[in-house]
C-alpha positions in Angstrom: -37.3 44.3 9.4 -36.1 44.3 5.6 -32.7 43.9 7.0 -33.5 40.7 9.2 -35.3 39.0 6.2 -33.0 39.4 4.5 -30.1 37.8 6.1 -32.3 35.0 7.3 -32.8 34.0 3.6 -29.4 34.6 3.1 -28.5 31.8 6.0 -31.1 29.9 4.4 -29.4 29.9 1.0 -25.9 29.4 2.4 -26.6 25.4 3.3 -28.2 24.8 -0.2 -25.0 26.8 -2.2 -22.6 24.8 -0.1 -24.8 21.6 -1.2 -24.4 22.9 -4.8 -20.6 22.7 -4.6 -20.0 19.5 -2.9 -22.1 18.2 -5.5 -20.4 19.9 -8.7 -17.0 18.1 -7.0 -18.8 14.7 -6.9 -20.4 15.3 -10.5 -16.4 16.1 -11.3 -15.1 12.9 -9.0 -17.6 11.0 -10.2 -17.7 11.0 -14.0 -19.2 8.6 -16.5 -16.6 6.4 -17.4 -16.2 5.6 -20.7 -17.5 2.3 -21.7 -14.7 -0.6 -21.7 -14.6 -3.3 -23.1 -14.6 -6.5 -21.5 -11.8 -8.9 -20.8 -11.1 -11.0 -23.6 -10.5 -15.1 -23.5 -7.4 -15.9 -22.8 -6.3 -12.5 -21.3 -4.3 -13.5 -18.4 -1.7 -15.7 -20.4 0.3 -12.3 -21.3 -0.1 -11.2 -18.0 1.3 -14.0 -16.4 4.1 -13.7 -19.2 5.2 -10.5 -17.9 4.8 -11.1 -14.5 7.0 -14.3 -15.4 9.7 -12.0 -17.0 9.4 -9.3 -14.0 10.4 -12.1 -11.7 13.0 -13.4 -13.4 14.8 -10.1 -13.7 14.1 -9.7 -9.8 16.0 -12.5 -9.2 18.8 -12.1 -11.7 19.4 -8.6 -9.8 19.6 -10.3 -6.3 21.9 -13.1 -7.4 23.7 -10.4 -9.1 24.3 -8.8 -5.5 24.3 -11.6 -3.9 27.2 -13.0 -6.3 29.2 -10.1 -6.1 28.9 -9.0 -2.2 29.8 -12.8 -1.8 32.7 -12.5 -3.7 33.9 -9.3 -2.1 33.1 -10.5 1.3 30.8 -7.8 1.7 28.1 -8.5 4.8 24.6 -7.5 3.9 22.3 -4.7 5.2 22.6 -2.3 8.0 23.5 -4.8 10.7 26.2 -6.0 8.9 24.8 -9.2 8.9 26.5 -12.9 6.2 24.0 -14.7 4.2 25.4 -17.8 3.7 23.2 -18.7 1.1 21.0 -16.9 -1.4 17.8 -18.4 0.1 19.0 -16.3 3.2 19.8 -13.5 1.1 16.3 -13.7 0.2 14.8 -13.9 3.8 16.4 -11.5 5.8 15.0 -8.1 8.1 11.3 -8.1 7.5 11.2 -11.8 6.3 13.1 -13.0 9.1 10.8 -11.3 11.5 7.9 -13.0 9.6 9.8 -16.2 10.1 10.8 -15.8 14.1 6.5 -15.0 14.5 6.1 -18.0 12.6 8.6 -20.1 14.8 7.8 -19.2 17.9 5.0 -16.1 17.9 5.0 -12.7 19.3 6.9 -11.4 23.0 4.4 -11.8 25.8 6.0 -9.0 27.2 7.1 -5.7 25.3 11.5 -6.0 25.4 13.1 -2.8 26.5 16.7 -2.0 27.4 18.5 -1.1 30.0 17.4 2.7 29.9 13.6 1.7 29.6 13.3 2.3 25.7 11.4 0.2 23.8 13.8 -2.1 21.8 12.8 -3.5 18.0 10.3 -6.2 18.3 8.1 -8.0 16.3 5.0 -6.8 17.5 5.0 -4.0 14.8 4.8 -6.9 12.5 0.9 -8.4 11.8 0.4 -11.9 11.7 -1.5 -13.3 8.5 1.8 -13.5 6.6 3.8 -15.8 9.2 0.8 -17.9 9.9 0.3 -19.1 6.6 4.3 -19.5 6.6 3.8 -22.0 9.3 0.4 -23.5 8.5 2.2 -24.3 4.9 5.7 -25.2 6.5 3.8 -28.1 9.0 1.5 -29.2 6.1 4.9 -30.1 3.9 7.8 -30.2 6.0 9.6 -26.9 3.7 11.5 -24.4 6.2 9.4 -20.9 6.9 12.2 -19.6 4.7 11.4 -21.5 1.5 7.6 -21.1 2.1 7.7 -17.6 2.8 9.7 -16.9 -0.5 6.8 -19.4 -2.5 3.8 -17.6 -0.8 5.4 -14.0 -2.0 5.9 -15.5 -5.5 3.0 -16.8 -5.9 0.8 -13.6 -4.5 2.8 -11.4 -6.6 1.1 -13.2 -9.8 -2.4 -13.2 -8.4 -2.0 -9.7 -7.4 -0.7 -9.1 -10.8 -3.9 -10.7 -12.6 -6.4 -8.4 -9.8 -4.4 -5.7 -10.8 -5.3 -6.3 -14.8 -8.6 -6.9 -14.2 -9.2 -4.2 -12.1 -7.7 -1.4 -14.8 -9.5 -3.0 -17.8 -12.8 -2.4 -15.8 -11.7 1.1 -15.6 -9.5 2.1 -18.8 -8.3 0.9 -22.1 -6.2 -2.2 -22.7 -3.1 0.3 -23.2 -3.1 1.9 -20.2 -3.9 -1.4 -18.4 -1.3 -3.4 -20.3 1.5 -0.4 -19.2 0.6 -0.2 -15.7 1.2 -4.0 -15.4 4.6 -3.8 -17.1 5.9 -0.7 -14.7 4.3 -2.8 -12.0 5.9 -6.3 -12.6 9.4 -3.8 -13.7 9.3 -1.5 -11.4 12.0 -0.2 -9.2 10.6 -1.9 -5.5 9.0 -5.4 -7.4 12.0 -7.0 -6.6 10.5 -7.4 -3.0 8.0 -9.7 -4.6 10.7 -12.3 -4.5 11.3 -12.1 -1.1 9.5 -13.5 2.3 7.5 -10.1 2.7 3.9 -9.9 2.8 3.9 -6.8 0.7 2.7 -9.2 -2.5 -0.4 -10.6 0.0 -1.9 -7.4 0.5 -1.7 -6.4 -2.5 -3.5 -9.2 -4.4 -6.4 -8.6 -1.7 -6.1 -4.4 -1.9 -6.3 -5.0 -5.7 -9.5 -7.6 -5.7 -11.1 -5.1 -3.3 -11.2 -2.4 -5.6 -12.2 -4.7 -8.5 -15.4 -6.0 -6.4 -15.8 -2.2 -5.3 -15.8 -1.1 -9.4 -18.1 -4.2 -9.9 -20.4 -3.3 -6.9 -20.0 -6.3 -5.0 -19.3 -4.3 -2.1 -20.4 -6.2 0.5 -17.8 -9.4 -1.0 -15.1 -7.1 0.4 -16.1 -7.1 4.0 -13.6 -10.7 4.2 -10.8 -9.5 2.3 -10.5 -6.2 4.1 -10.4 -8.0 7.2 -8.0 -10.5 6.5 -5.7 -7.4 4.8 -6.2 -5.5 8.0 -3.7 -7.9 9.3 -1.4 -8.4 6.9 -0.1 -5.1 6.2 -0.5 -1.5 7.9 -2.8 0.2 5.6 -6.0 -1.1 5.6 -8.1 1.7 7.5 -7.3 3.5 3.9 -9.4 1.0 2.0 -12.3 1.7 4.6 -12.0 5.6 4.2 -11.9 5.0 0.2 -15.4 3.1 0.7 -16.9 6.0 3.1 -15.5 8.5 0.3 -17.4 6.0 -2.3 -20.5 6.0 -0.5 -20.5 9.6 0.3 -20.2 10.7 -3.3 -22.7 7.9 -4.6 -25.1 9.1 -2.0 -25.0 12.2 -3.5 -25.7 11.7 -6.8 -28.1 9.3 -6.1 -30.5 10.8 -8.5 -28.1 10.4 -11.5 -27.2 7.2 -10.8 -29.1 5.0 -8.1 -27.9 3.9 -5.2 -29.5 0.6 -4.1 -30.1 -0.3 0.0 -28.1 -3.5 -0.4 -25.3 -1.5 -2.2 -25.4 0.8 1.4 -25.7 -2.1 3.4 -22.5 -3.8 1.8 -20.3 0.0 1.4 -21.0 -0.1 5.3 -20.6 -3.0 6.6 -17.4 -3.5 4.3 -15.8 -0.4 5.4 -17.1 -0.5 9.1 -15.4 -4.0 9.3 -12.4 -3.1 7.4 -12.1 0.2 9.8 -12.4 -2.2 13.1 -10.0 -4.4 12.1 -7.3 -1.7 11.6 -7.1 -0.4 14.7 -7.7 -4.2 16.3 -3.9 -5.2 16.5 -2.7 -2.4 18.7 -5.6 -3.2 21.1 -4.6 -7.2 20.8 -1.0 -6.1 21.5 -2.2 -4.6 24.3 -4.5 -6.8 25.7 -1.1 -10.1 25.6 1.4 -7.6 26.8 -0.7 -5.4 29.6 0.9 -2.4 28.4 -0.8 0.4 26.7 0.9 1.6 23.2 2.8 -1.7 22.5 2.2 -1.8 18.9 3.1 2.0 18.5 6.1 2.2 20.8 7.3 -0.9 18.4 6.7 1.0 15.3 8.9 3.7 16.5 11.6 1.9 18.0 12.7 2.1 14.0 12.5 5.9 14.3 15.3 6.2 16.6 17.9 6.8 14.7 15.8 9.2 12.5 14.6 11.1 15.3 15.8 10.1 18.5 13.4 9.0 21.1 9.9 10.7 21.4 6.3 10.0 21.5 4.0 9.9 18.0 1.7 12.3 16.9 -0.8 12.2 14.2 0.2 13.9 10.9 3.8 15.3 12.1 6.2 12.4 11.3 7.3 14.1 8.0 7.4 17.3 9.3 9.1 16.7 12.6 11.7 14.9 10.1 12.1 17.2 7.9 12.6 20.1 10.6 15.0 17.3 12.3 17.1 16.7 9.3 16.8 20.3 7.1 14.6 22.9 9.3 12.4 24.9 7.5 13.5 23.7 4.1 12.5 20.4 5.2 9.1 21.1 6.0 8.5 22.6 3.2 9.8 20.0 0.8 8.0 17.1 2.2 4.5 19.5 2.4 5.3 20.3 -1.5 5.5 16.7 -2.2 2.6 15.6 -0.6 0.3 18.3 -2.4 2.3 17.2 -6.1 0.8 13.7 -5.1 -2.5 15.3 -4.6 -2.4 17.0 -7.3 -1.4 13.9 -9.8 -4.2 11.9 -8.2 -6.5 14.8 -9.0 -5.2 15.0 -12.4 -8.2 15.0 -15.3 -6.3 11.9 -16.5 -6.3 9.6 -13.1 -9.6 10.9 -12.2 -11.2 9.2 -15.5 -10.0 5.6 -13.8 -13.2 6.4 -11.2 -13.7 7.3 -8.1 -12.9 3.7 -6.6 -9.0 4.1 -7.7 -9.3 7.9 -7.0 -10.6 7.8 -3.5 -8.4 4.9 -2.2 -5.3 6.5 -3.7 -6.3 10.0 -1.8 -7.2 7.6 1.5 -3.7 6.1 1.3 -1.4 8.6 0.7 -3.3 10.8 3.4 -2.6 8.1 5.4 0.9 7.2 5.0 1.5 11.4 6.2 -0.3 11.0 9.1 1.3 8.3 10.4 4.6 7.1 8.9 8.4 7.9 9.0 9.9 8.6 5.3 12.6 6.2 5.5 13.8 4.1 3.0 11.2 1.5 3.6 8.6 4.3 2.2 9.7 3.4 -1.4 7.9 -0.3 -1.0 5.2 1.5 0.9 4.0 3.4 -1.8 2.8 0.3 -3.8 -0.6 0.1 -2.8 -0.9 3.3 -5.0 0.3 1.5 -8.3 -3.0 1.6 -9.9 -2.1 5.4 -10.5 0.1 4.1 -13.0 -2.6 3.1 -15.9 -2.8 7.3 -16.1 -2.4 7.4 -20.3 0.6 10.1 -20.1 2.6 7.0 -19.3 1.7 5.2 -21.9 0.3 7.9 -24.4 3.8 7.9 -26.4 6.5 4.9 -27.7 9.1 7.7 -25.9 7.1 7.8 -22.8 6.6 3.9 -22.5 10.7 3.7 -23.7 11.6 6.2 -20.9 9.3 4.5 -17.8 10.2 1.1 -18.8 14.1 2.2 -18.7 13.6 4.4 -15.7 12.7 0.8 -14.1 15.2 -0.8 -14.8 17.7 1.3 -13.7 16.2 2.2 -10.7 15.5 -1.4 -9.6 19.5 -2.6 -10.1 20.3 0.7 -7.9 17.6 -0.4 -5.3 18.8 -3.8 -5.4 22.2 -2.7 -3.9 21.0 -0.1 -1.9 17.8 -0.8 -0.3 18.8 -4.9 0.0 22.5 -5.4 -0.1 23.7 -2.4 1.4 20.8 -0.9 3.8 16.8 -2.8 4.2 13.6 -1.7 3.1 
């Protein structure tokens, strides 16, 4: 009898040590933040004066390439395509999808070919982007092409400011200030001059987070929606809120968590989830064939992989294994846990839980369900709030050495992710 009580209060301590730990990893995901001080008068002028400078070196690189490829009678891009002028240059692939939906909508029916395979179509593009690039076109008469170019502009600066704001509520002007610079400089910003909606979502990713460090969670409910279809990737801002909520819940005791605060963490991230898994079901529902939206995704897999159906949390892998075997596998599954372990860092996890737990969301979700391609390299900047950690801006030779590794890297992605090959 000794024997039974004691394992019973053994299985009776067992829930109440695990409950210790997932608490000690909150107390650890969750620190105090250090107090910061708030944003001065007059703080978005310098922000605006190097976004202003980040755009004019984006489109000094693309004349550059478009000058030169002209010149040499070089076509542009994979499909060996002429841009006869630069404003074409500027609103080609992705952009000229966004135009086409914009022009005259989406396939009723899903395009294959001759053997039955699903051709490239633009139903693996979402539609906020190309209707405000026709709403704008018919209200002043502009072609989608000039609007589209305007609209990525002009988000790219408002996404700029969210971004500013939302690191000074989390960590000294320094680090703020830097993660700005290597965002308006950085290697992929040049697409913020061109008719993709990547600048769109960000500018409503970033004010998300803002509202979610300020507590106005329930203010993000519309701007999750509306980003839920305008870029792939908005399911991640939902699991960041549930990851939020969880660890808030938690350590309720330490620091109180309100009923409104659960109502709006809820209903933000329960609308924000819905609406990210809405546009396959819409695709679904106008073409009356099940999978539309992922068979169009993967129509740009082909020549990666060949044909073949998707599965959850093997794209990497299977490409890896395709392209290298083992030693593929093994290099994407290192890479992935280095980004784990940089977002799990002691110096990002003092920008909160808010940066923290979106950054794990996203990057768990770009594993699961995308194909490292070369477009990855503009899919990654949802996760540029990671770049206010202070070992990027701790030094004058670590700010010299980011700032040039920009640079460079943005004139060689220039030529080959634009002129040469598409991101």
């Amino acid at each position: 009898m000794t024997g039974l009580a004691e394992d019973l209060d053994q299985a009776s301590r067992t829930p109440t040590r695990w409950r210790a730990r997932l608490r000690s990893a909150a107390v650890d995901l969750l620190p105090q933040r250090a107090r910061v001080e708030p944003l001065e008068r007059g703080w978005a002028w310098p922000v605006l004066a190097v976004w202003a400078a980040g755009r004019a070196l984006n489109v000094t690189l693309l004349w550059v390439a478009y000058f030169s490829s002209r010149i040499a009678g070089w076509t542009f891009g994979p499909d060996g395509e002429r841009a006869h002028t630069f404003l074409d240059f500027l609103s080609g692939w992705d952009a000229e999808r966004y135009g086409a939906i914009a022009t005259t909508g989406y396939p009723v029916s899903l395009p294959t070919d001759a053997s039955g395979a699903v051709e490239r179509n633009n139903w693996a593009f979402l539609p906020v982007f190309p209707l405000l690039e026709r709403t704008v076109s018919d209200l002043t008469g502009l072609p989608w092409q000039v609007i589209g170019v305007l609209i990525s502009v002009a988000a790219s600066a408002a996404a700029t400011l969210a971004l500013f704001a939302l690191l000074r509520s989390v960590t000294d002007a320094r680090a703020a200030r830097w993660a700005v610079v290597l965002f308006s400089f950085g290697p992929l910003s040049f697409v913020f001059v061109l008719g993709y909606a990547e600048s769109l979502f960000l500018v409503l990713l970033f004010s998300a987070l803002l509202l979610a460090v300020r507590r106005r969670y329930l203010s993000i409910a519309p701007l999750g929606v509306i980003a839920a279809f305008t870029r792939p990737g908005a399911v991640a801002l939902a699991l960041g809120l549930g990851i939020l909520l969880l660890l808030r819940w938690m350590l309720r005791d330490r620091d109180p968590l309100t009923r409104s605060e659960v109502i709006g963490l809820v209903v933000s991230g329960g609308a924000t989830a819905i609406c990210g898994v809405m546009w396959p079901v819409i695709a679904d529902a106008v073409t009356g064939q099940a999978g539309t939206y992922v068979r169009s995704e993967m129509a740009w897999w082909v020549p990666f992989l060949g044909e073949g159906s998707f599965l959850p949390l093997a794209p990497c892998l299977v490409m890896g294994w395709t392209w290298l075997g083992p030693l593929g596998v093994a290099l994407f599954v290192l890479l992935v846990g280095a980004v784990f372990r940089w977002i799990l860092s002691a110096q990002v996890r003092r920008l909160g839980i808010e940066v923290v737990g979106f950054a794990l969301s996203y990057t768990l979700y770009l594993f699961a369900v995308f194909l490292p391609t070369q477009s990855l390299a503009r899919l990654v900047l949802p996760l540029t709030p990671l770049l206010a950690d202070s070992r990027l801006s701790a030094s004058a030779r670590a700010r010299r050495w980011s700032l040039g590794g920009s640079f460079a890297l943005q004139a060689v992605a220039v030529y080959l992710l634009w002129a040469l090959g598409n991101p």
